[in-house]
Structures are given as structure tokens and as C-alpha cells.
N, C-alpha and C positions, 0 to 999 in steps of 0.2 A: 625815119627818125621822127621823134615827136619833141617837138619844140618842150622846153628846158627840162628834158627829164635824161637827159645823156651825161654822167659826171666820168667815165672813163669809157674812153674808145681806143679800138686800133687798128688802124688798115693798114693791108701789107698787100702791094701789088707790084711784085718784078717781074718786070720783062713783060708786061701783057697788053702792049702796045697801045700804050694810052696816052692819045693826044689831047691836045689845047681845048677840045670839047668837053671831054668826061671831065678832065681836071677842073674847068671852070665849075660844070655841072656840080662838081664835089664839093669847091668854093661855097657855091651859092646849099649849096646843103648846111653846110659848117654855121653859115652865119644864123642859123635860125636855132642853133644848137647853145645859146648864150651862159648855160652854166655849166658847160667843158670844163673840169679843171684838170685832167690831163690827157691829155692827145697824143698818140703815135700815129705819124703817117708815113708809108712806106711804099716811094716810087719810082724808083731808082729804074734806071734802062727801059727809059720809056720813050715816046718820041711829044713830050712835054716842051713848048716852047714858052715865050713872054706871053699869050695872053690864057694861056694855062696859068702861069707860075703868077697871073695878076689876081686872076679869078681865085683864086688860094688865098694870096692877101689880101683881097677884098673879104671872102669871109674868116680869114683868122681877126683882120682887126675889129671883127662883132664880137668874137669871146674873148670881151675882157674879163674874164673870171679864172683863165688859163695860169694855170700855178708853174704844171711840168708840160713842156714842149717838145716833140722830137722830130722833126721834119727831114725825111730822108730824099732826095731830090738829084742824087748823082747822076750823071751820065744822062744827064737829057739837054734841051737845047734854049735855054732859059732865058742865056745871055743878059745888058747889060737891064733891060726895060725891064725883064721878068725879074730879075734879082731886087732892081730901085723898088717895084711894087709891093715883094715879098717884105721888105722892108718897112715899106711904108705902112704894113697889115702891123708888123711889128713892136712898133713903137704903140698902138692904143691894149697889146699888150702889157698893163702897167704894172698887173702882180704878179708878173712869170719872176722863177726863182729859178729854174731848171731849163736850161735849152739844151738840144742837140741841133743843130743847123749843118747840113751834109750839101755842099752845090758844086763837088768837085768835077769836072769836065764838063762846063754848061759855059763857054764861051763867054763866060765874065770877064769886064775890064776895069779898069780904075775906075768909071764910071758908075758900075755895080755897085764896087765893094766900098767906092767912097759913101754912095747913100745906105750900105750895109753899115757901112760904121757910124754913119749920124742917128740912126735907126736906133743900133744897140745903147748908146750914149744914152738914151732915155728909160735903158731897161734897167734901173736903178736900182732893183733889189735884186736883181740874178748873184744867185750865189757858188749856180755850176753852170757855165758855158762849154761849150762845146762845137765849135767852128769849122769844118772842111771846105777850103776852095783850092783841094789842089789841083791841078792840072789845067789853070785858066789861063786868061791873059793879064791879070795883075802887074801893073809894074809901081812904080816909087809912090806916083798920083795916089795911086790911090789904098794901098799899104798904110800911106802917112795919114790917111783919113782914119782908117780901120784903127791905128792908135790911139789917135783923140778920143774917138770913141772909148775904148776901151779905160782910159784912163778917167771915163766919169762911171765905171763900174766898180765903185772902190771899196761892194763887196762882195766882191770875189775871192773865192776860197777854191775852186778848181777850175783851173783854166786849160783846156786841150784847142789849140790853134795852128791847123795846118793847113803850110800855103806850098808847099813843094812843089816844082815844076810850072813855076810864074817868071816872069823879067823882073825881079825885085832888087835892086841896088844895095849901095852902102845908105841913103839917104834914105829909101824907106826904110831899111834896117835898124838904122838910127831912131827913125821917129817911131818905129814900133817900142823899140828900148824905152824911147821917153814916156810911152802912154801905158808901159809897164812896172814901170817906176811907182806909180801914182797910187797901181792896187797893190796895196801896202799890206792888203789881210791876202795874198796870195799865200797857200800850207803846198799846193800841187800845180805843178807847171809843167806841162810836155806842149813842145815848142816844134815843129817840125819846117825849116826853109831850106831842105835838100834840092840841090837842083836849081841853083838862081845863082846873081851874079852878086854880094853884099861885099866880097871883099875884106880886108883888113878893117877898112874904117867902118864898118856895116857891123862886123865881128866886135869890135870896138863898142860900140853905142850899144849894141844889144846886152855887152858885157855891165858897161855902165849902169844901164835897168839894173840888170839882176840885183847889185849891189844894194839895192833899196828894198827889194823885195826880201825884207830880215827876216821872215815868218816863214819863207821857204823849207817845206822840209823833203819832200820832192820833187826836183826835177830832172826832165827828158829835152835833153834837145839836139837836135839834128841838122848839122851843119855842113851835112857833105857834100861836095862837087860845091864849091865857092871862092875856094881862091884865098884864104884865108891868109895865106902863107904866115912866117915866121910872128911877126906885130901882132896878126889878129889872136891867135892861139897864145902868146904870151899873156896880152890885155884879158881875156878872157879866164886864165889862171889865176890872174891878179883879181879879179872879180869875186871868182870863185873863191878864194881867199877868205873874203867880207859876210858868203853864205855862211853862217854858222852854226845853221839850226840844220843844217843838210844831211838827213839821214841818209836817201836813197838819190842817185846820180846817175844817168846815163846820158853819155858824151861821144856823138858820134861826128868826126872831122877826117874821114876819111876822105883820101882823093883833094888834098886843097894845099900842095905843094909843103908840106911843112919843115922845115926843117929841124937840128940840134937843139938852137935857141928857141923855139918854139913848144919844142916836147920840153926843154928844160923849166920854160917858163910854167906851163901848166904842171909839171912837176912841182914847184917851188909853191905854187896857187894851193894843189891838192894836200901838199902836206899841212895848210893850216885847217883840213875840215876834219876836224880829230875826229867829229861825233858820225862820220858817214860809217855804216854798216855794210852797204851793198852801194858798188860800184863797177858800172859797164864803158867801158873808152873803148870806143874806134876809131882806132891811128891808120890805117891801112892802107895801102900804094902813096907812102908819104916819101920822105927821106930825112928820115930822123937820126937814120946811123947807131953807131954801136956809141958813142958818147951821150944822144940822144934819149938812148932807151937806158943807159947807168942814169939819168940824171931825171929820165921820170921815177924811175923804182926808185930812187933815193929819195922822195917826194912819196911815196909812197907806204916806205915804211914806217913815217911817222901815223899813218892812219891805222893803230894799233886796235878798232874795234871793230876793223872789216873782217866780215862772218862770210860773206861772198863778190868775189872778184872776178870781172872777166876782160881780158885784156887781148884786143885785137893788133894785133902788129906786122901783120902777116905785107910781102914785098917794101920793107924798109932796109934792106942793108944793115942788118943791125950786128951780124957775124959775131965771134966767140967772146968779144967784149959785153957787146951790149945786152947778149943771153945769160954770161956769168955773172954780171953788173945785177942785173934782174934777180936772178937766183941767189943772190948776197942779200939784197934788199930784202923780198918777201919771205925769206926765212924769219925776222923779224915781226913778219902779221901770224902772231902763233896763234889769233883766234878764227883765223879760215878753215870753215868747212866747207866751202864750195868755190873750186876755184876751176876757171876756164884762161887757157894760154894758148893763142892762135899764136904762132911762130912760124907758119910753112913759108920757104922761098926769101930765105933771111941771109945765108952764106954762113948760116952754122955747123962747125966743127965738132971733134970730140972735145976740143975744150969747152965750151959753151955748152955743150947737154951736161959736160958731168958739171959746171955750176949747176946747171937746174936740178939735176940730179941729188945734188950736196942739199939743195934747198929741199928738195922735198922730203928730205930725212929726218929733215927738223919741223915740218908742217904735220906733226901727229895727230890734230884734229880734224883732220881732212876727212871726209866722208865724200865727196863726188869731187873726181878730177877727169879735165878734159883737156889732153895736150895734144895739139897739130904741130909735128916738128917734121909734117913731108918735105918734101923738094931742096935737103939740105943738106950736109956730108957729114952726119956724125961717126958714122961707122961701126965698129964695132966695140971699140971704147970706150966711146960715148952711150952708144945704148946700152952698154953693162952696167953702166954708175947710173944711170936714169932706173935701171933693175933695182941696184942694191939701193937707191931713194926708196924708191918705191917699197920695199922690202921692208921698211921702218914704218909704212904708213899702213898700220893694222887696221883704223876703222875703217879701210876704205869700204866703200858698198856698191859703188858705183865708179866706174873706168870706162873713160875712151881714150885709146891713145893712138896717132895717127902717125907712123912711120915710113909712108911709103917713099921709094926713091932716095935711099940713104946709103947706100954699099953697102947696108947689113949683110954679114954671114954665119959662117955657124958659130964663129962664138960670141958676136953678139946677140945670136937667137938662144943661144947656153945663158949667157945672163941675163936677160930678161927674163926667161923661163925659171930659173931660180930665184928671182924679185916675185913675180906673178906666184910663185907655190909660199911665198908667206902673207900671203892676202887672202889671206884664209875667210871673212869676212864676206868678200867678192857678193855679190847679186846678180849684178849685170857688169858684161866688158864686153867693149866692143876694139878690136884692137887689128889696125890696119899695116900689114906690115909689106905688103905688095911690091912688087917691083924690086926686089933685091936679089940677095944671092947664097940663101939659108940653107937653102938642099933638102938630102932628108935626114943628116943628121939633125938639124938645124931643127927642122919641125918637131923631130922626133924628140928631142930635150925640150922643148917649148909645150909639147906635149904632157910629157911628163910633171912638169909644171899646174899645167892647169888640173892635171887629177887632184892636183892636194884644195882644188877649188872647190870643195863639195858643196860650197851653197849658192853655186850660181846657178841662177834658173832663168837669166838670156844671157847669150852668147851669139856675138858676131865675128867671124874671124875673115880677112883679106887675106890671102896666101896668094894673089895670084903673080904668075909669072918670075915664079923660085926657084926653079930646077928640081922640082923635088919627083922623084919616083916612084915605086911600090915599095920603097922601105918608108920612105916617111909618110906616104898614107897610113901605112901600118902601122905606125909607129905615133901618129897623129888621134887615129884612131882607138888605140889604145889609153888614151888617156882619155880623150872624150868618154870613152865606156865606166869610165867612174866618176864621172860628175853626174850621180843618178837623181839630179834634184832639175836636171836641164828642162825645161819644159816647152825655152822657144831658142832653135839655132837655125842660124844662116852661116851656109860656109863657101867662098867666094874660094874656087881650086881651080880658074881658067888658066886657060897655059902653061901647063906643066906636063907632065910625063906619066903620070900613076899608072896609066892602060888597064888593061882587063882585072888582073890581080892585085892591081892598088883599088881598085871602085868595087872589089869583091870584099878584099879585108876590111875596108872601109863601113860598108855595107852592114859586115857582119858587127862587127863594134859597134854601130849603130844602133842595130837592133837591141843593145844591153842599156840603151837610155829610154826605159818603158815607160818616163815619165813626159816623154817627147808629146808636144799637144802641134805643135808646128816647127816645120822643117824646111827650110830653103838652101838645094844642095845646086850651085855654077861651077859645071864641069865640061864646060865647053875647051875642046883643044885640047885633049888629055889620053887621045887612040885607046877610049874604052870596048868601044867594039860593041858588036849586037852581044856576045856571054857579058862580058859584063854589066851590062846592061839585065841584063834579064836577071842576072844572081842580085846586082843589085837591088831589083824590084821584088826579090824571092825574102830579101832581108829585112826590106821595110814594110811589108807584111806582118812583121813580127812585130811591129811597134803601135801595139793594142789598142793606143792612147793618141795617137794622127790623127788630128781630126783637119790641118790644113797641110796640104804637098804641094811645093812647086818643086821643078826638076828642069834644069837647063841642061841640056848635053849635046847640042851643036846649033844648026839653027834652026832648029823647032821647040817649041816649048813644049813640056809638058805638064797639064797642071791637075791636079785630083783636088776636091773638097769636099769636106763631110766623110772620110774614109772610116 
């Protein structure tokens, strides 16, 4: 390198076992480099300790001319000397505007991350931060410093700071809130303290920040495994309340004991953010119950401009109230086109699907929908009214629907099958119906169905362990042979019965989708037998257009590419 003629550099070194020598060495390269004004360096899983990670900031802090910063430094052993030092380079940094700073798994302690935050405190015109220390030893000490800091960065316009998997408290929690408060010009915040102990009052004080942060129009924050329970999740609604500029939200509080009054409360928070578009909440292994989830959807329906919604609720008890409560409410958001509902392992009935069912009748703008209603007992009822929803929703383009372990039989596979042939629109379904009890009439009507799909060109289907025989391979396959726009199918048939002349007919229907470019056929446990096997392979010869095979048919795999 020749002294000041370097204005953009970029090293990328992972995994190439680079210790405390080279790294110094690089160091002392850097610092002769004095009109750098933007730097990538990339050296992640290395075996980099403190006077590696000193000899770094001994020459960052010679290029003072560094605008954009990007220091990638995970996974190595920096701990708390090497982090104070990196810091220390930092600070004569005085016109950086741009940082990425990556020192996740480097045996950092409040120690570190306090001289990391009196460091940044000085970086006074950074206008995009970007902070990773997850996976250290951080607890309150020194969180509370990384705040202060942060709060004489007051311009800041994107801030990403993740501290997941630290001992971090309610009282660092707090004081991050308060040193969030302060960057007033925050527009983007993803906030990540998964995995640490903050608590209710932790949940509290970080809510409190938000509240100040008016210019908010993005944020991500992740609060799961904390403990949050019922207080911190209400307080945190009420915060959220105050964001009003908040287009885009994602809220993840999974796993933090919650209960009714908690999802009520963040229910009661969300419906004052009229202006959000796009909203993602993970409520997951809570116990929010079925009163719970009526009294977040009712909190939700007020957000009459959400275009896309995803809503994680999956192991809450939320049974045929809190599904039909739901499905009352977001019929109300008529401007969704992309809507995601995790519901697996809730204790829902066919009352509660045909609520969703009714809802989705009336969601006619829907174009991508993704419902998980496994591990719950709709039946056969219930999946018929979720059909005929479904049946209303023309533009669909895009379907995943996840039924498995439901008592479905064959006439719930009848209406479904008849929802699915007026989605005529279709592109891509992927549609899980595994583990029930359809047969092969069952297939066979669900079949039928899907021919009137003619513009799907991927298709996944789960059939496994139905009962189904050589009439509803045949019967299965007879519909697939007129969906001639298929271009990529995986079809999941382990555990069933088809044997030689269900995997022949199958085969041969097969062969009539000549627009086939990939095919993934699991036919494990199905007594096809060497003939069928071999007809099989005589079928899909025919299919001009393979260019990828896989073939499961016991326990050996078989796979062709490039055919």
C-alpha cells in the first residue's frame, strides 16, 4: 500500500486463521493509509485476540478521514482489552458517518462495552450505526454505559443494535431506553435483546424511550426469552401508542410468559398506530388464551392501512374463541394483501377455522396467504368453511396452507378441493395436509380441484400417512396431469398404500406435465416393488423438460441431475 493514495479498500478474511500477529501487522499497515475514507474489513472466525484487536485501533485511529466504517470482527477472542482499545482507535475517528461494528462472540464484558460506549459518545456525526455484541458477557454495568453513549449520537437516523444472549437486566434495559430517548432524529430502529433477563421493568424503560423517538418510522425489536410477562407487554403497547409516525413494526415477545392482559394491552397500544402498513408480532409459547387473541385482533382492526400482516401465535391456548375473535376482527383490514397466521397447537375446533374461514371471504385483496392451523382439531367442518373462504379469495397467487394432524377426511378433503378449483389465479401452493384420514376418495376430489389450477407453476403437496391407495394415486394423478403450466412439484406420499399400480398410474399422469423442469417425488412406505419402480422410471423419461430428480422410495435415495 502506498501511503495516502488508498480512498476505498476491502479485506475479507474468514476463517483463515489469523492471529494477534497478522492482525497487528494490518494495524500498523492501516495507519500509514491516512486518507481511507471508506474501509471494509472482514475477519470474522479467526483466532484474533486483544493485542490483535489493539494493533487495529491503534491504526484506525490514524485515519482520521474515515467517512464509512465496517469492521467485521465476530467470533474471535478480543475480549474486554481488545474491545477498550478498538474503541479507543474510534473515537479519533471524528468524521465517520457510517459504522458497522460486528464483536459478537469475543468474550466481551461490561468492561468492553462501557469503553465501547464512551468511544461512540464522541462519534458525533454518525448517522448509521450498526452494533453487534451478541453473544458476550454484557450485563447492566456496562449496557448502561453503551446508552449514555448512544444518547450523545443525536444524529442518528439508523440504528441496528444487537445484544442477544448477554446477562442484561431490567436496569441496563432501562438505561438503554433512556440513552434512546435522546436520538430524537431516529426514522429506523431494530433493537435485538433476545435471550437476557430485562423483565417487566426492563420491558418498561425501553418502552418509555420509544415514546420520544416521534420520528420513528421503522422499527424491529426482539424481546424474546425475557420474562416480560403481563406489565411489560401492556407498558410496551402503551408506548407504542405514542409511535405515530410507524409505518413498518416488527415485534417479537415470544416465550416471556404473557398472558390475556398483556396481549390485551398491546392490543389497545396497536390500535392507536393507524399509519403502520406492515406488521410482524411474535406472541408464541405465551398464554394469551382465546380472550387474549379477541382482544389483540380487536386492536387490530383499527389498523385499517395494513397491506401486510404476520401474526405468530402458535402454542397459546387460544381455542375456537380466540381463532373466531381473530377472524371477526381482520376481516375488517380490507386492505391486506399479504397475510401470514401461525395458529399450529392452539385447541382449535371447527368453530374457530370456519371464523377464519368467514374472514377470509371478505379479505378479496389478498394475493399471498400463509395459514399454519396443524396440531389442532378442525375436522372436517372446519376445513370446508376455510375452502369455501378461500373460494372468495380470486386474486390469490400465492398459498401455503398447513393442515396437518387435524382429523381431516374425505369431506373435508371434498371442500377444500372445491375452495382450491376457484383460485384459479394460483402460481404457487404449497399445501400440507399430512397426517389425517382422506383416503383415496379424499385425494381424489382434492385432485380434481387442483386441475381447474392451471396457472400453477410450483406445487408442494404433503399427503403423507392418509390411507390413500391406487385409486387415489390415480385419481391424484389425474389432476396433476392438467395443471400443464407445473414446472416445479415436490409431492411428499410416505406412508400410504399406492403399491405397484398406484406409482405406475401416478407415473404415467406424470409424464403429461411436459413442462416439468423439477420433480421431488417421497414415496417411502408405499410396497411399490421393483415393477413399479421400473414403470415408474419408464414414465419419467417422458418428461423431456427434467432437468432436476430426486426420488425417495425406501432408504436409499435416488438422485439424477441434468437429465
Amino acid at each position: 500500500m502506498q501511503k495516502h493514495s488508498i480512498q476505498n479498500s476491502l479485506f475479507k478474511n474468514f476463517n483463515n486463521e489469523i492471529g494477534d500477529e497478522s492482525a497487528s501487522g494490518l494495524g500498523s499497515a492501516l495507519e500509514k493509509c491516512i486518507n481511507l475514507s471508506n474501509l471494509t474489513l472482514k475477519i470474522r472466525y479467526n483466532n484474533i485476540g486483544y493485542k490483535g484487536a489493539s494493533g487495529l485501533g491503534s491504526g484506525l485511529a490514524n485515519c482520521i478521514n474515515l467517512s464509512n466504517l465496517a469492521l467485521y470482527l465476530g467470533s474471535n477472542y478480543i475480549g474486554d482489552e481488545g474491545a477498550s482499545d478498538l474503541g479507543s482507535g474510534l473515537t479519533k475517528c471524528i468524521n465517520l458517518s457510517n459504522l458497522t461494528l460486528d464483536l459478537e462472540c469475543n468474550k466481551i464484558g461490561d468492561e468492553g462495552a462501557s469503553v465501547l460506549g464512551s468511544s461512540l459518545a464522541k462519534c458525533i456525526n454518525l448517522s448509521n450505526l450498526t452494533l453487534c455484541l451478541s453473544q458476550n458477557r454484557i450485563g447492566d454495568k456496562g449496557v448502561s454505559v453503551l446508552g449514555s453513549g448512544l444518547a450523545n449520537c443525536i444524529n442518528l437516523s439508523n440504528l441496528t443494535l444487537e445484544l442477544n444472549g448477554n446477562v442484561i437486566g431490567d436496569e441496563g434495559a432501562s438505561d438503554l431506553g433512556s440513552g434512546l430517548a435522546k436520538c430524537i432524529n431516529l426514522s429506523n430502529l431494530k433493537f435485538d435483546l433476545n435471550c437476557n433477563q430485562i423483565g417487566y421493568k426492563g420491558a418498561s424503560g425501553l418502552g418509555s424511550g420509544l415514546t420520544k423517538c416521534i420520528n420513528l418510522s421503522n422499527l424491529t425489536l426482539d424481546l424474546d426469552l425475557n420474562e416480560i410477562y403481563d406489565e411489560g407487554a401492556s407498558v410496551l403497547g402503551s408506548s407504542l401508542a405514542k409511535c405515530i409516525n410507524l409505518s413498518n413494526l416488527t415485534l417479537c415477545l415470544s416465550c416471556n410468559q404473557i398472558g390475556y392482559k398483556g396481549a390485551s394491552g398491546l392490543g389497545s397500544g396497536l390500535a392507536k398506530c393507524i399509519n403502520l402498513s406492515n406488521l410482524t408480532l411474535g406472541l408464541s409459547k405465551n398464554q394469551i388464551g382465546g380472550e387474549g387473541a379477541s382482544d389483540l385482533g380487536s386492536g387490530l382492526e383499527n389498523c385499517i392501512n395494513l397491506s401486510n400482516l404476520t401474526l405468530d401465535l402458535r402454542f397459546n391456548k387460544i381455542n375456537d374463541k380466540g381463532a373466531s375473535g381473530l377472524g371477526s376482527n381482520l376481516e375488517k383490514c380490507i386492505n391486506l394483501s399479504n397475510l401470514t397466521l401461525k395458529l399450529s397447537c392452539n385447541n382449535i375446533g371447527y368453530k374457530g377455522a370456519s371464523g377464519l374461514g368467514s374472514c377470509l371471504a371478505k379479505c378479496i385483496n389478498l394475493s399471498n396467504l400463509t395459514l399454519y392451523l396443524g396440531k389442532n382439531a378442525i375436522g372436517d367442518e372446519g376445513v370446508s368453511v376455510l375452502g369455501s373462504g378461500l373460494a372468495n379469495c380470486i386474486n390469490l397467487s400465492n398459498l401455503t396452507l398447513y393442515l396437518y394432524d387435524n382429523f381431516i377426511g374425505y369431506e373435508g378433503a371434498s371442500g377444500l378441493g372445491s375452495g382450491l378449483a376457484k383460485c384459479i389465479n394460483l402460481s404457487n401452493l404449497t399445501l400440507n395436509i399430512g397426517n389425517n384420514e382422506i383416503g383415496d376418495e379424499g385425494v381424489s376430489v382434492l385432485g380434481s380441484g387442483l386441475a381447474n389450477c392451471i396457472n400453477l407453476s410450483n406445487l408442494t403437496l404433503y399427503l403423507d400417512g392418509n390411507y390413500i391407495g391406487y385409486e387415489g394415486a390415480s385419481g391424484l394423478g389425474s389432476g396433476l396431469a392438467k395443471c400443464i403450466n407445473l414446472s416445479n412439484l415436490t409431492l411428499y406420499f410416505r406412508n400410504n398404500t399406492i403399491g405397484e399400480e398406484g406409482v405406475s398410474v401416478l407415473g404415467s399422469c406424470l409424464a403429461k406435465c411436459i413442462n416439468l423442469s423439477n420433480l421431488e417425488l417421497y414415496l417411502i412406505n408405499n410396497e411399490i416393488g421393483d415393477e413399479g419402480v421400473s414403470v415408474l422410471g419408464s414414465c419419467l423419461a417422458k418428461c423431456i423438460n427434467l432437468s432436476n430428480l430426486t426420488l425417495y422410495l425406501g432408504q436409499k435415495q435416488f438422485i439424477c441431475i441434468g437429465l
